[in-house]
KOLFI-386140 format. One record per residue (C-alpha): residue number from 1; residue in three letters; x, y, z. Coordinates in steps of 0.1 Angstrom, whole numbers, plus 5000, padded with zeros to 4 digits. Each point is the difference from the previous one (the first is absolute). Example, Ala and Ser with C-alpha at 12.3 -4.5 7.8 and 13.67 -1.06 7.14 Angstrom:
+-----+-----+------+-------+------+
:   k :   r : east : north :   up :
+-----+-----+------+-------+------+
:   1 : ALA : 5123 :  4955 : 5078 :
:   2 : SER : 5014 :  5034 : 4993 :
+-----+-----+------+-------+------+
//
This chain:
+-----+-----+------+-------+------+
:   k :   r : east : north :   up :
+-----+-----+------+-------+------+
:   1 : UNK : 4880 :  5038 : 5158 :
:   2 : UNK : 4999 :  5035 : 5009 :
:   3 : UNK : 4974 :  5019 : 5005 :
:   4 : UNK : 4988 :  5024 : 4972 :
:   5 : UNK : 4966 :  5010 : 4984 :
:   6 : UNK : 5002 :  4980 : 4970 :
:   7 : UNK : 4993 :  4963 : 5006 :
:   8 : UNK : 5026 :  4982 : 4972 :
:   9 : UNK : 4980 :  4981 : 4970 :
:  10 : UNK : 5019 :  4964 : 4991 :
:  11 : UNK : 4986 :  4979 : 4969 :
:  12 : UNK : 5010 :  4968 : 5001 :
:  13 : UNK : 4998 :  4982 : 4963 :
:  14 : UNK : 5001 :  4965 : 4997 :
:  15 : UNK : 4977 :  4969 : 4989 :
:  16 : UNK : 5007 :  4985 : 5026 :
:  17 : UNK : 4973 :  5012 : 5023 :
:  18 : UNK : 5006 :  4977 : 5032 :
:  19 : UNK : 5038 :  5016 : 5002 :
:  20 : UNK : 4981 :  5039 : 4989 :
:  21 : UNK : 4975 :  4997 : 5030 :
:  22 : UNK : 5027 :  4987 : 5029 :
:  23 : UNK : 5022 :  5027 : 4990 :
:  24 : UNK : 4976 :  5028 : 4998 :
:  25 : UNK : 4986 :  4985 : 5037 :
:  26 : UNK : 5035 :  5003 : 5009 :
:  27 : UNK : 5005 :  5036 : 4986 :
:  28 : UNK : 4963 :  5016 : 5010 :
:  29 : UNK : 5012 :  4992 : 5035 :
:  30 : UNK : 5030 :  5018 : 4998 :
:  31 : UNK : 4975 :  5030 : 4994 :
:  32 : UNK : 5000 :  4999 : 4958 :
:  33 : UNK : 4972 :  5005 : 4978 :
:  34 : UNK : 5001 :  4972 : 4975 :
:  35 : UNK : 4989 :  4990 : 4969 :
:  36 : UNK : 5002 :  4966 : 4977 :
:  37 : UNK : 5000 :  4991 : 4965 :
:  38 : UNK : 5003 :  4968 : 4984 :
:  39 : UNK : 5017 :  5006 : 4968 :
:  40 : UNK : 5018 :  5027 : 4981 :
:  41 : UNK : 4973 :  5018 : 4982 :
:  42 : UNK : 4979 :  4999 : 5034 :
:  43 : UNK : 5024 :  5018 : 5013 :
:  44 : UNK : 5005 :  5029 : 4975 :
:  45 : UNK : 4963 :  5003 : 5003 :
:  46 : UNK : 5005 :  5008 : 5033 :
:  47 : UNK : 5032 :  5020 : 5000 :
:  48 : UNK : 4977 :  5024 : 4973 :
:  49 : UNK : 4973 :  5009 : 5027 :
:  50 : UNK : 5023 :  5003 : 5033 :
:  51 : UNK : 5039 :  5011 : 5010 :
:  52 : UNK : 5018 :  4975 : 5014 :
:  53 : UNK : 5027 :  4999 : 5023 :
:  54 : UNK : 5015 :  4970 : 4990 :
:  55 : UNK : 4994 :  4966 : 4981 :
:  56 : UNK : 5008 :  4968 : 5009 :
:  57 : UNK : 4996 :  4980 : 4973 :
:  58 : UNK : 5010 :  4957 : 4989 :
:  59 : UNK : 5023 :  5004 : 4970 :
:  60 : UNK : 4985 :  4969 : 4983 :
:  61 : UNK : 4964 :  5002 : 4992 :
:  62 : UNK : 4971 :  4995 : 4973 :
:  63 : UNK : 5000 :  5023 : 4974 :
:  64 : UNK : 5024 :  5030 : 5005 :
:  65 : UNK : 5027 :  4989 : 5027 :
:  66 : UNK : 5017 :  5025 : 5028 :
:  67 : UNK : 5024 :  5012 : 4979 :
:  68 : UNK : 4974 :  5010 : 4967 :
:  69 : UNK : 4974 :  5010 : 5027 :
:  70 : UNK : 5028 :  5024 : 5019 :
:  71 : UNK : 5009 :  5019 : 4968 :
:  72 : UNK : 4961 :  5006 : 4993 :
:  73 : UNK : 4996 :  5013 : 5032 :
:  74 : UNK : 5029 :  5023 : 5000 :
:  75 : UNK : 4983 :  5016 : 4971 :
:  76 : UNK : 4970 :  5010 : 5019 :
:  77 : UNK : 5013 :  5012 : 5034 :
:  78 : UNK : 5038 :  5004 : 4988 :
:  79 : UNK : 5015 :  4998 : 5036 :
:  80 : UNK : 4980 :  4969 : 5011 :
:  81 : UNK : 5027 :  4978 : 5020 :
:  82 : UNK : 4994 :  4964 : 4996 :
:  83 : UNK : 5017 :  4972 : 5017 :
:  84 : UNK : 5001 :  4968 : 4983 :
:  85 : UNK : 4994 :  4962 : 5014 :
:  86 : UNK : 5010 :  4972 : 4986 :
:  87 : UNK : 5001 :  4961 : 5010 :
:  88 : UNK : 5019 :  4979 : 4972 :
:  89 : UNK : 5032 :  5014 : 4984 :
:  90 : UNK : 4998 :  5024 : 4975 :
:  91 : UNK : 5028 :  5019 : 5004 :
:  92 : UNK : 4998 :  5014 : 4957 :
:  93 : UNK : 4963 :  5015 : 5013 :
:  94 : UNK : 5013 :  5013 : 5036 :
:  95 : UNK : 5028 :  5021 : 4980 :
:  96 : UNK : 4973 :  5014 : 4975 :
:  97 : UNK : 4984 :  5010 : 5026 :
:  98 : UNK : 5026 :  5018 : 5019 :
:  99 : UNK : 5014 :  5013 : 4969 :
: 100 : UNK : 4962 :  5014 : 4993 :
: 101 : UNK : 5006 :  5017 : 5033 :
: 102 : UNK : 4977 :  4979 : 5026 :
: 103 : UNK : 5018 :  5007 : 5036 :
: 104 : UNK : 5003 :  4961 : 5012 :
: 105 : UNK : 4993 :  4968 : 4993 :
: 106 : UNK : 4989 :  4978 : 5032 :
: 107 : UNK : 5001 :  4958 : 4996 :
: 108 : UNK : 4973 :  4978 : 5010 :
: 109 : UNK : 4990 :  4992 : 5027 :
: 110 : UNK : 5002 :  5031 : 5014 :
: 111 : UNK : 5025 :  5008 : 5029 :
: 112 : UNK : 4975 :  5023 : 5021 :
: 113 : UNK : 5021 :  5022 : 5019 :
: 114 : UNK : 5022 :  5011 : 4967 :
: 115 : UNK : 4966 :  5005 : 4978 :
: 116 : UNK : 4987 :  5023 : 5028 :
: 117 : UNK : 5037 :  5019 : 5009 :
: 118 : UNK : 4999 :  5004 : 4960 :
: 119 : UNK : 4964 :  5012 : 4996 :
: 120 : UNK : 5005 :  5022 : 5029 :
: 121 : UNK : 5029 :  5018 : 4982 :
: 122 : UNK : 4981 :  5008 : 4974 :
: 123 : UNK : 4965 :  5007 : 5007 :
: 124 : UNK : 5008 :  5022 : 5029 :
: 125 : UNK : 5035 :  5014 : 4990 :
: 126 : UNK : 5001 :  5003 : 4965 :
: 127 : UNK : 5036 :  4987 : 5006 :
: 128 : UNK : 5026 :  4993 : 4971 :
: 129 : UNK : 5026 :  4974 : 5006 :
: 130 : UNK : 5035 :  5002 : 5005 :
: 131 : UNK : 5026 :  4970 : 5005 :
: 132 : UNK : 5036 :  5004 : 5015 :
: 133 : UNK : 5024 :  4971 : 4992 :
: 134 : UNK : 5027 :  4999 : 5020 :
: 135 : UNK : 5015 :  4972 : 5024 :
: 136 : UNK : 5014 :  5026 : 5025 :
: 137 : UNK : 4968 :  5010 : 5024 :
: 138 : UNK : 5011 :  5034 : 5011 :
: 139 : UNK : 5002 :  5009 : 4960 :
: 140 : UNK : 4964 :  4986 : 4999 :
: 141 : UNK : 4989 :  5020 : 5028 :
: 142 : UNK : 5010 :  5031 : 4990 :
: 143 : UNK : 4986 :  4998 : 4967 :
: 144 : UNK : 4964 :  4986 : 5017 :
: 145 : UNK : 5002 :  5027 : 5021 :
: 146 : UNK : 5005 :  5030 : 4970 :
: 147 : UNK : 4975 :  4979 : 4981 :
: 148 : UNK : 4977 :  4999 : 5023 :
: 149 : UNK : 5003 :  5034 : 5009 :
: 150 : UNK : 4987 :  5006 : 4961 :
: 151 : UNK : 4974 :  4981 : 5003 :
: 152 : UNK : 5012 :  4961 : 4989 :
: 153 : UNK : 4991 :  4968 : 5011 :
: 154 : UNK : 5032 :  4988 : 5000 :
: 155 : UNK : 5015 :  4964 : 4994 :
: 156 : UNK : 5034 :  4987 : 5005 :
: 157 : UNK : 5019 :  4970 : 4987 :
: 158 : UNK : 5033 :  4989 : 5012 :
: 159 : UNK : 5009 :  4978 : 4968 :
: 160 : UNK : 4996 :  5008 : 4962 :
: 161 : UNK : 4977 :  4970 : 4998 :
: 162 : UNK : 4978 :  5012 : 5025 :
: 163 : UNK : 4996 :  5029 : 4982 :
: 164 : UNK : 4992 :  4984 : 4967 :
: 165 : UNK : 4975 :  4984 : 5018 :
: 166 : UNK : 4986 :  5023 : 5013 :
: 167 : UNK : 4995 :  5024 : 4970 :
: 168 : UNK : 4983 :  4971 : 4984 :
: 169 : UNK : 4974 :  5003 : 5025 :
: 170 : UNK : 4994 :  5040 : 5007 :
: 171 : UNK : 5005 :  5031 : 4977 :
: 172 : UNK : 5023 :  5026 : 5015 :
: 173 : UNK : 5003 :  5034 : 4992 :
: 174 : UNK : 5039 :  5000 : 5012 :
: 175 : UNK : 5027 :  4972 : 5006 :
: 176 : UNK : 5032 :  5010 : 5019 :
: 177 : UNK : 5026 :  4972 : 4990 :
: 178 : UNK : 5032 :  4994 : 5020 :
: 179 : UNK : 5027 :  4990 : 4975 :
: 180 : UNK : 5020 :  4978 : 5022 :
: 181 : UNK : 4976 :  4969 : 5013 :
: 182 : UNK : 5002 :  4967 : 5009 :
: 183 : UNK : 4999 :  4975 : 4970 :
: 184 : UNK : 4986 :  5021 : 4969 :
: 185 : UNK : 5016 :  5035 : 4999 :
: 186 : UNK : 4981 :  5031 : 4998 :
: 187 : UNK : 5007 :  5004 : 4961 :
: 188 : UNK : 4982 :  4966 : 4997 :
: 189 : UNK : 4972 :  5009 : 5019 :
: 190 : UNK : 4990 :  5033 : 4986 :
: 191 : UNK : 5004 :  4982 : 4965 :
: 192 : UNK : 4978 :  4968 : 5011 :
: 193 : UNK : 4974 :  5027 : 5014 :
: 194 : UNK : 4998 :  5027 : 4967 :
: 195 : UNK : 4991 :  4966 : 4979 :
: 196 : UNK : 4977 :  4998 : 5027 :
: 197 : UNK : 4985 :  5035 : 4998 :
: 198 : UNK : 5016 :  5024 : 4979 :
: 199 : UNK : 4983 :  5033 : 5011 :
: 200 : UNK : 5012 :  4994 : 5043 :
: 201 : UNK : 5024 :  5032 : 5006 :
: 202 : UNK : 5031 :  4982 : 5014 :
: 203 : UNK : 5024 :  5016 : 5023 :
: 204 : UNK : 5033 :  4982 : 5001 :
: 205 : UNK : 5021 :  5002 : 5036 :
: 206 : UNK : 5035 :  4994 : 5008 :
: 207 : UNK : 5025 :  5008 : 5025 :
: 208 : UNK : 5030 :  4992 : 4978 :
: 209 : UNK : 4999 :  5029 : 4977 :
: 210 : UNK : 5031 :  4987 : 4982 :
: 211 : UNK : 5000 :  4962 : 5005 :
: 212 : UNK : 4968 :  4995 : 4988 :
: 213 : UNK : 5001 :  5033 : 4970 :
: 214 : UNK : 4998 :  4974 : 4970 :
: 215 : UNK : 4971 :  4984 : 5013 :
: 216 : UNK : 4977 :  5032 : 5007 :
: 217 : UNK : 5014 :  5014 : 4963 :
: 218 : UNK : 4983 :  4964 : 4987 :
: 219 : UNK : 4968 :  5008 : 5018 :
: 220 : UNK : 4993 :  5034 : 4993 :
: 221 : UNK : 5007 :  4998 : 4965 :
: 222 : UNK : 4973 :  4969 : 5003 :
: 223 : UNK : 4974 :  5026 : 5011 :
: 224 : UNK : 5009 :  5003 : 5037 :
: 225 : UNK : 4990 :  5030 : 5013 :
: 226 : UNK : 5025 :  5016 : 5024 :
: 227 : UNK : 5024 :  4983 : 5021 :
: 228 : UNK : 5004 :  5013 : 5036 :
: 229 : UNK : 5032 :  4998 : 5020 :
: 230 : UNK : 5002 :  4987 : 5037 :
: 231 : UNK : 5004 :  5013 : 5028 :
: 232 : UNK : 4967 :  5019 : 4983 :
: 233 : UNK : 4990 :  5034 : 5001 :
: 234 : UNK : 4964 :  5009 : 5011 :
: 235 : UNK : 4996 :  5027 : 4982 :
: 236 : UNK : 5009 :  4984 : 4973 :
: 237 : UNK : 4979 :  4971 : 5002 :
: 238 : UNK : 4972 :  5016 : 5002 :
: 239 : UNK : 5009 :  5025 : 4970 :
: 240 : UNK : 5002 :  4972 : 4983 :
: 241 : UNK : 4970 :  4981 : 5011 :
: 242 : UNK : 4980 :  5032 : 4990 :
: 243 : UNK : 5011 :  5002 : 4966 :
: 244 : UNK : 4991 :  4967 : 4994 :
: 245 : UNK : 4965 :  5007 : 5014 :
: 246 : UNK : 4998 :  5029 : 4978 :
: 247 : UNK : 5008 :  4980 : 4966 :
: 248 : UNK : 4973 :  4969 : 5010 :
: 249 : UNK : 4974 :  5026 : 5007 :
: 250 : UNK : 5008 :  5024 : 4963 :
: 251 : UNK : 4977 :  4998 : 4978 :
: 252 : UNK : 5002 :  4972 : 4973 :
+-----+-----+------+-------+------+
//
């Protein structure tokens, strides 16, 4: 981690205390401050006498589960960033709870190095997520680079069903979308992903402004937000980038 003042706070919720004590053992030696509750009422109690900088917390538990818990929570320290965990498939309760706005859900048991590369992001960074999807790599790293630039942790997917994946695992703030991929077109992927979450700004990309017009039409008039045209302009990526920033951080 890097070095600052304020030593990042981590509760970990789960009734499963064996798995709450390894992790926070693995965490506190990273240099956390940690904290554990058993259940979901345990852990509002806490969350009402201390700022956290993130919850980990089991989606299925006594009593209140993740999901019921997370929406609690976010009504007592409304920008609290949870990350869900979850070992059995429950894919209707890992959608609530993206819908309801958690930032990720990791699966059980836990792959180490991705829990702490995800924790790090946003304890320390405060960083919102961005994925490019695009099976050209130079298109991918010019976007990661601009992206990065604002401030991302950026993503990319080289496949429409990577992508799908992917977004039902993490909540991103912004999804560029090549149209023309492998297999599942663009069109179908942005549409697979707004089911997925319907409030992710999406920026369709093409480089065949003509060829692939009809397509783009469908999408925005499906919600898309923009589409950009390759080879891209800078400038205007970032424009662009910046007005969606502007709208996700307006008042409700």
């Amino acid at each position: 981690m890097n070095g600052t003042q304020h030593t990042p706070h981590v509760l970990i919720v789960d009734d499963d205390l064996d798995f709450a004590r390894s992790t926070a053992l693995i965490l506190k030696r990273k240099g956390y401050a940690v904290s554990i509750a058993a259940d979901g009422l345990a852990a509002i109690q806490q969350v009402q006498a201390v700022p956290f900088d993130l919850v980990l917390m089991d989606i299925r538990m006594p009593g209140l589960d993740g999901v019921e818990t997370y929406q609690r929570l976010k009504n007592i320290q409304p920008d609290i960033a949870v990350v869900l965990m979850t070992g059995f498939a429950e894919e209707e309760r890992v959608q609530a709870g993206l819908h309801a706005g958690v930032l990720a859900v990791l699966t059980k048991p836990l792959d180490v190095e991705q829990a702490l590369h995800l924790i790090e992001s946003v304890v320390t960074r405060h960083q919102a997520l961005a994925l490019v999807v695009d099976d050209y790599p130079e298109s991918c790293a010019v976007l990661t680079r601009l992206l990065e630039r604002k401030g991302y942790a950026v993503a990319c997917a080289e496949s429409g069903e990577d992508a799908i994946a992917l977004v039902q695992q993490h909540r991103y703030q912004i999804i560029f979308i090549d149209i023309q991929l492998p297999t599942i077109d663009g069109l179908q992927t942005y549409l697979a992903i707004r089911a997925l979450d319907p409030n992710v700004a999406v920026v369709m990309v093409t480089g065949y402004r003509e060829e692939m017009n009809a397509l783009v039409q469908t999408a925005l008039q499906n919600n898309a937000y923009a589409c950009l045209y390759k080879p891209f302009d800078i400038a205007q990526v970032l424009a662009l980038v910046e007005e969606i920033e502007k709208l996700r951080n307006a008042p409700k």
